[in-house]
matplotlib code that plots the C-alpha trace (Angstrom):
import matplotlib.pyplot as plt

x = [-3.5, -7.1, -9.6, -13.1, -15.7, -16.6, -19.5, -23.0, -22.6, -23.4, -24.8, -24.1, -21.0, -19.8, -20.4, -19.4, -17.1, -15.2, -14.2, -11.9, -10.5, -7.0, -7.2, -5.0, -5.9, -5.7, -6.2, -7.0, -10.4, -12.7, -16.4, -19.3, -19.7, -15.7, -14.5, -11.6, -10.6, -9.3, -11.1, -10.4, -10.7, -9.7, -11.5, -9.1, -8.3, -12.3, -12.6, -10.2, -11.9, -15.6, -14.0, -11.2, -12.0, -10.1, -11.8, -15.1, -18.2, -18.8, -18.8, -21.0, -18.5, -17.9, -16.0, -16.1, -16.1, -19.5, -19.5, -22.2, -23.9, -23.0, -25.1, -26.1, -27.3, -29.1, -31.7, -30.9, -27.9, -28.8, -29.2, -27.4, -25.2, -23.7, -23.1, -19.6, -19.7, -20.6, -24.3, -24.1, -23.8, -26.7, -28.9, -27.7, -28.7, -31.8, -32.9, -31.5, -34.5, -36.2, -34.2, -33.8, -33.0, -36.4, -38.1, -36.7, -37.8, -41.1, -42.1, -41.4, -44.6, -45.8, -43.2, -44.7, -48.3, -47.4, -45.0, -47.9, -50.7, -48.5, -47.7, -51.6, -52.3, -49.3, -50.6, -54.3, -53.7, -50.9, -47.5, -46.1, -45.5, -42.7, -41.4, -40.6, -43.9, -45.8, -43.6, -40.4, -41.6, -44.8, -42.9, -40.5, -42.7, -45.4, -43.1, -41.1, -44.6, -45.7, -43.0, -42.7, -46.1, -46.4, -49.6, -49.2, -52.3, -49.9, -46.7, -47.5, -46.4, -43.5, -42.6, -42.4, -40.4, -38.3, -37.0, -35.6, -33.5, -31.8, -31.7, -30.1, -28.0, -31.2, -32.9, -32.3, -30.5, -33.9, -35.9, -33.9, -33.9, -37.5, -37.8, -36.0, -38.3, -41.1, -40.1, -39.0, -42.7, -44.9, -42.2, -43.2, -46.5, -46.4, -44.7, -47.1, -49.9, -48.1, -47.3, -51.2, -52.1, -49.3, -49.3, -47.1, -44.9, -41.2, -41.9, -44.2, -41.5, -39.0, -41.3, -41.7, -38.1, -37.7, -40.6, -39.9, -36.0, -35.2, -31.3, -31.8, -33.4, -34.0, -36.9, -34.4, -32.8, -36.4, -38.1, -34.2, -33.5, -37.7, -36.7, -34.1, -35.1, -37.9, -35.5, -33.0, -35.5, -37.1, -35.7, -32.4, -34.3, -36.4, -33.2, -32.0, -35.1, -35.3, -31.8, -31.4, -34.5, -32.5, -29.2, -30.7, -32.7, -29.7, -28.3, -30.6, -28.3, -27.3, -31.9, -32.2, -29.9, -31.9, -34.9, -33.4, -31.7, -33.8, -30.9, -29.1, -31.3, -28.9, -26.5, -27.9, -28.6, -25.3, -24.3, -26.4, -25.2, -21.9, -21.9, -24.2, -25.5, -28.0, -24.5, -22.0, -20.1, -20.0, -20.4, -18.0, -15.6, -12.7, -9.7, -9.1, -5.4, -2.9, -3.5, -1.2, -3.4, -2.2, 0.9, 0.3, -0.3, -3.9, -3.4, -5.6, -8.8, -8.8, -12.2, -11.9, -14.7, -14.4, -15.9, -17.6, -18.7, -14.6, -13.5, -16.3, -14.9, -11.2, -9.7, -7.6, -10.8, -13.3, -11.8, -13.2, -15.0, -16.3, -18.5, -21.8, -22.3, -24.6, -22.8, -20.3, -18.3, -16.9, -17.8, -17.6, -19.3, -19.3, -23.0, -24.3, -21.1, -19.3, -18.1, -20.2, -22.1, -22.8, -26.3, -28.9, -31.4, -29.0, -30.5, -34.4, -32.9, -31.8, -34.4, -36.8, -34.9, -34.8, -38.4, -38.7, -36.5, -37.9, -41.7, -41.1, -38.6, -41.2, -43.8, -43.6, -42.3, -40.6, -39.6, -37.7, -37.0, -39.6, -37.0, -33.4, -31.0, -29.7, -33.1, -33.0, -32.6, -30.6, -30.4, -27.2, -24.4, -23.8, -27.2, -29.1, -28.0, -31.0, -33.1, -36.2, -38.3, -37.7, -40.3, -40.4, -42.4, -43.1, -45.5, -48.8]
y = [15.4, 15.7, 12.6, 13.6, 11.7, 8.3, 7.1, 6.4, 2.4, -0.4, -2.7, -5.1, -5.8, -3.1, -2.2, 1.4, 0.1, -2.4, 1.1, 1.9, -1.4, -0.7, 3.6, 5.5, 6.4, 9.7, 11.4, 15.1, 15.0, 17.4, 17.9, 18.6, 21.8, 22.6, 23.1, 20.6, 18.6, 15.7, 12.0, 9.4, 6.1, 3.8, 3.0, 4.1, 7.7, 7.8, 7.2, 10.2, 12.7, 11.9, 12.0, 14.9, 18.3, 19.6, 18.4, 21.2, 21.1, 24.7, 25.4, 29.0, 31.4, 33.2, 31.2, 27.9, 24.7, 22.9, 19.2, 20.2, 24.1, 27.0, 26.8, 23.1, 22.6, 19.3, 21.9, 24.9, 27.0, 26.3, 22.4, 20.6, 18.6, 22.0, 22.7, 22.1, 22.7, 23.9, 24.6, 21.4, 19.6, 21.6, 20.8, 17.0, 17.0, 18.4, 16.0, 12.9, 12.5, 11.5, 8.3, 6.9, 3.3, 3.4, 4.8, 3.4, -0.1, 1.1, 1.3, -1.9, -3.4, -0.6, -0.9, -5.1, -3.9, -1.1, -3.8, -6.8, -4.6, -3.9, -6.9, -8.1, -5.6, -7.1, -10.8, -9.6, -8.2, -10.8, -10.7, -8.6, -5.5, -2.9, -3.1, 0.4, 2.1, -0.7, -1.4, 0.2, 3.7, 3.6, 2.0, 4.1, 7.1, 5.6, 5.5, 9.0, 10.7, 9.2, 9.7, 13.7, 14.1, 14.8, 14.3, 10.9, 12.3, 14.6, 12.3, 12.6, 16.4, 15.8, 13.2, 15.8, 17.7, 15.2, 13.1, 16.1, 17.4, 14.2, 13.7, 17.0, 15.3, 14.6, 17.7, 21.4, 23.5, 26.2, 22.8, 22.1, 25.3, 25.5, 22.0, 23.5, 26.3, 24.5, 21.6, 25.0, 26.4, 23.2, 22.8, 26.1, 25.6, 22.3, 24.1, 26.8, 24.1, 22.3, 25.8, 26.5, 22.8, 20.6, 17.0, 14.2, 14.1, 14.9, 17.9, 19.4, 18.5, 20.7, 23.4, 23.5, 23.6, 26.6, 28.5, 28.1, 28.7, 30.3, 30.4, 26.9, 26.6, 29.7, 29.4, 28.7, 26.1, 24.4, 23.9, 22.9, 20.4, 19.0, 19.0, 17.2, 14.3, 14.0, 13.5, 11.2, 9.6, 7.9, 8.5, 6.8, 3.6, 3.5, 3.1, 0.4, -2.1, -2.0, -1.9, -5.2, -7.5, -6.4, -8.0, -10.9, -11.7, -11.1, -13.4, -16.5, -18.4, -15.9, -15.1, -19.3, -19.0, -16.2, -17.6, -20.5, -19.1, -15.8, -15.5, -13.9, -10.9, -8.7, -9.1, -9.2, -5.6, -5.0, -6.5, -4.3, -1.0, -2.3, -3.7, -1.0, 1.4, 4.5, 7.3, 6.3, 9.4, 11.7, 15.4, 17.2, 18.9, 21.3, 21.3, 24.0, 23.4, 21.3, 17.2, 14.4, 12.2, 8.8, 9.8, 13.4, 16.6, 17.7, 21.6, 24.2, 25.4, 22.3, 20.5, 16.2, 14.2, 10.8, 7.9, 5.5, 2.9, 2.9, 2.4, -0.1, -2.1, -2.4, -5.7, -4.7, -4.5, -6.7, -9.3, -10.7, -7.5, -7.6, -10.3, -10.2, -12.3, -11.9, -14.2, -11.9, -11.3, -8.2, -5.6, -2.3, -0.9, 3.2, 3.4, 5.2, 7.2, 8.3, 10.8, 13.6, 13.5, 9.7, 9.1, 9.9, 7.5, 4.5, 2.7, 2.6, 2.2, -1.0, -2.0, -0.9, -3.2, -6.4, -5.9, -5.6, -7.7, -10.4, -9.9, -10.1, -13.5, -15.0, -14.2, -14.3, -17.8, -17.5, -14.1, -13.0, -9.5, -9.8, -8.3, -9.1, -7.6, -5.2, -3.3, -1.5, 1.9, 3.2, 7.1, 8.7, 9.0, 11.8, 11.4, 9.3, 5.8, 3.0, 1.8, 3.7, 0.8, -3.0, -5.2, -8.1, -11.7, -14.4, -17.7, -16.5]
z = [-22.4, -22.0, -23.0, -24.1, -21.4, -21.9, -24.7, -23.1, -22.0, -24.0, -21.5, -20.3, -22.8, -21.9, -18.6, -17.4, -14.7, -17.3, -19.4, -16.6, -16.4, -17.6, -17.5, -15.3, -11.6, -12.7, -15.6, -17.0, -18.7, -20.8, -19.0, -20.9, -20.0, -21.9, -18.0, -17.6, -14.3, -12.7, -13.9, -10.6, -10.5, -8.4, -5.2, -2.4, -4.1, -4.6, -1.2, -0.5, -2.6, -1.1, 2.4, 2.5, 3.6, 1.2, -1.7, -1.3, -3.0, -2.6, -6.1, -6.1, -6.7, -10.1, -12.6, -10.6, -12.7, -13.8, -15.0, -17.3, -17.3, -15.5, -12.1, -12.6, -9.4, -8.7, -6.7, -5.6, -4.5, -1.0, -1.8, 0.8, -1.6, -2.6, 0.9, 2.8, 6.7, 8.6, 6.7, 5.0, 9.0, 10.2, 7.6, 7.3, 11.4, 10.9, 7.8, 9.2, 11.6, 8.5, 8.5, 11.6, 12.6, 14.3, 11.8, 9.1, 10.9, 11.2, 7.8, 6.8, 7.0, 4.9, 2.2, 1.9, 1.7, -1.1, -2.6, -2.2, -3.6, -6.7, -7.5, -6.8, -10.0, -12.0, -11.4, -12.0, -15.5, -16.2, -18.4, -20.2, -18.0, -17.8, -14.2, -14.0, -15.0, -13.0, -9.9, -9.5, -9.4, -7.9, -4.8, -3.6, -4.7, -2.4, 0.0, -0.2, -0.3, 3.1, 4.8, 3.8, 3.5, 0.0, -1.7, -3.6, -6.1, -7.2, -7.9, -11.7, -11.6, -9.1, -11.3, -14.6, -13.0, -10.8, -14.2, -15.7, -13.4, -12.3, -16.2, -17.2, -20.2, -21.8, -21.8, -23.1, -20.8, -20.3, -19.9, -17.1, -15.2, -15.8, -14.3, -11.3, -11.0, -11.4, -8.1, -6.2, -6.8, -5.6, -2.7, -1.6, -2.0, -0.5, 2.6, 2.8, 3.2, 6.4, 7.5, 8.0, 8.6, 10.1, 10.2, 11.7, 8.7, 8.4, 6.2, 9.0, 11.0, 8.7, 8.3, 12.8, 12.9, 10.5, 12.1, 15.6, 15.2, 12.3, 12.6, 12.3, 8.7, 5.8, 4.1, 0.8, 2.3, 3.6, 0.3, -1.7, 1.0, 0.7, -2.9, -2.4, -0.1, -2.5, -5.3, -3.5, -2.1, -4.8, -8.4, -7.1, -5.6, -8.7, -10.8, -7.5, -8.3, -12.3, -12.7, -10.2, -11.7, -15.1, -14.0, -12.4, -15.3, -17.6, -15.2, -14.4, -12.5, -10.2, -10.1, -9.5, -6.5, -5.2, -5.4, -3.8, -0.8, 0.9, 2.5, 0.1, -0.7, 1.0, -0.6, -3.9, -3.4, -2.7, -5.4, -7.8, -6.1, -6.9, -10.5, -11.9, -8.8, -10.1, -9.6, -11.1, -10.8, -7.7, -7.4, -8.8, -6.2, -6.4, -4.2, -1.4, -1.6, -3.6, -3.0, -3.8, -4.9, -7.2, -7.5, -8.5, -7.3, -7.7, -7.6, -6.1, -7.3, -9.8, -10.6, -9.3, -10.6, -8.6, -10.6, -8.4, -10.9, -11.4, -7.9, -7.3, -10.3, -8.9, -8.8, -5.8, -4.0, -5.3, -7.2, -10.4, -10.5, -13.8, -12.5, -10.9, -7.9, -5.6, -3.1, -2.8, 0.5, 1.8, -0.7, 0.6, -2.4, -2.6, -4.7, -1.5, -1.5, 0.8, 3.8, 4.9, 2.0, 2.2, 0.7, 3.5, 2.6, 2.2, 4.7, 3.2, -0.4, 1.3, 2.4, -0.6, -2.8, -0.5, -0.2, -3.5, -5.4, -2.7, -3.7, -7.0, -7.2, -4.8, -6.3, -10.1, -11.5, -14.5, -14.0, -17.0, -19.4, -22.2, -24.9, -25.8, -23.3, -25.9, -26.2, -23.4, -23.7, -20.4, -19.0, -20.6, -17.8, -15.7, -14.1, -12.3, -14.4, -14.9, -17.5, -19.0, -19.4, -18.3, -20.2, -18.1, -17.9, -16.0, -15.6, -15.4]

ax = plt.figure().add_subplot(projection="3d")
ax.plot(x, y, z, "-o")
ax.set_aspect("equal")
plt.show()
């Protein structure tokens, strides 16, 4: 009755999604952590689990289920994503004034200029280079650090920390809870420097809104939710660009007609989030009461882990969906997620990876990976999903 999870992915083969292809909407499964719970599939009972109020992702009481370690908490207990209203709607007020259509608009003269002056370096010292060391990290990192106000001399150490605990599958369970103690201690510090000298940045913004009305924001959940926008924020997108010049370069016909047509940038990117987006599964959520869900009867207190690589992979929905096409009409991918805890930060993703998947088409000819396919090592699953390195070329 119960599967063991799914091997790491052989990609692009064997893509994640194409495992699903012919298994059951619903199905018991074993988690790593030797918890066991509910393995969902397909996209409309996805859809269902991300949205309904009775699936909660409170999961800090004694003897809840884990997907991987007791406690494994992408932050902290207070984290917003482990928050169900009405804390989690308070604190998903407060931090989306971070993102903004305005704002969000506004910075995208300054996401070219970052994206220009890396490429300027990639040009200067020429081919070979691994995209993700050179561009797609230093971009939306760049970017995150502005717009909270986090010193970008210090990415290095946020970036330490940052990799393991989005990673957790990788690393030793005290590595991880020491990663997590250490992002907790230079959020606090990093708090206690706008405390004393605010700026115009979001996190000054955070820290004004916890001083001057403190019913409105604990101190716990300031520095987990600066933790965590810092984390979403640009470990996610990283995994957005390298994993889409991978695909397109995989795929040179689908990169020519990019290249080609400008037109279709936006929907290349939503192409990527749905062929091989940086979550492929959600948070793992119990349910308040008995659902009937895919025919059966989810029962109470039972852990549901909703597989969005899955649901964004069924032909119901997106036919030939083994296929990548960046032409692709009406795709209502779920790599952002979905319902209340819908990625904040969707909307800048977006437009991190036009901006960049458009620099670098237009701008290096002959783009192409400088290894076989098969070489590229890719993060296990049950974390943030992409590439480790993408050795890429191009006409110098």
């Amino acid at each position: 009755m119960t599967a063991a999870y799914p091997a790491e992915k052989d990609h692009p083969a064997v893509p994640m999604g194409a495992v699903y292809a012919g298994h059951p909407p619903l199905s018991r499964i074993a988690f790593p952590s030797g918890h066991e719970g509910w393995l969902v599939t397909r996209y409309d009972d996805v859809r269902t689990v991300l949205a309904d109020p009775r699936f909660s992702r409170n999961l800090l009481y004694p003897g809840a289920p884990c997907l991987i370690e007791p406690g494994d908490f992408a932050t902290g207990e207070r984290s917003i994503l482990n928050l169900d209203p009405p804390d989690h709607t308070r604190l998903r007020r407060l931090s989306a004034q971070a993102f903004t259509v305005r704002r969000i608009a506004a910075l995208r003269p300054r996401i070219q200029e970052i994206a220009d002056d890396l490429v300027d370096t990639l040009v200067a010292h020429g081919p070979p280079a691994d995209l993700v060391e050179e561009f797609a990290f230093p971009l939306p990192t760049a970017v995150m650090c502005e717009l909270l106000g986090v010193p970008f001399a210090a990415r290095e150490r946020f970036r330490r920390w940052s990799r393991v605990i989005v990673t957790p599958m990788q690393h030793a369970p005290a590595d991880v809870e020491r990663a997590r103690r250490d992002g907790a201690h230079d959020m606090a510090e990093l708090v206690a420097a706008k405390r004393a000298a605010p700026a115009g940045d979001f996190l000054s913004a955070l820290v004004h809104a916890r001083d001057e009305d403190g019913d409105r924001l604990t101190e716990a959940e300031l520095i987990d939710l600066a933790t965590q926008l810092l984390l979403a924020g640009h470990e996610t997108t990283v995994s957005l660009i390298s994993t889409g010049i991978f695909l397109l370069c995989r795929y040179p016909e689908q990169l020519a007609a990019l290249r080609a047509d400008p037109a279709l940038t936006s929907g290349a990117v939503e192409e990527i989030m749905r062929y091989d987006s940086p979550a492929e599964v959600s948070l793992l959520r119990v349910a308040l009461e008995d659902v009937e869900l895919a025919g059966c009867v989810v029962g109470r207190g039972d852990a549901v882990l909703a597989h969005t690589g899955a649901a964004n992979r069924d032909e119901n929905v997106f036919p030939d969906a083994a296929a990548f096409d960046i032409r692709r009409k009406n795709a209502p991918q779920l790599g952002f997620g979905h319902g209340i805890h819908f990625c904040l930060g969707a909307a800048l993703a977006r437009l991190e990876g036009e901006i960049a998947v458009r620099t670098l088409v237009d701008r290096l000819p002959g783009l192409d990976l400088a290894v076989s396919p098969e070489s590229v090592v890719w993060r296990p699953p049950l974390s943030v999903c992409g590439p480790e390195e993408v050795p890429v070329t191009w006409v110098a």
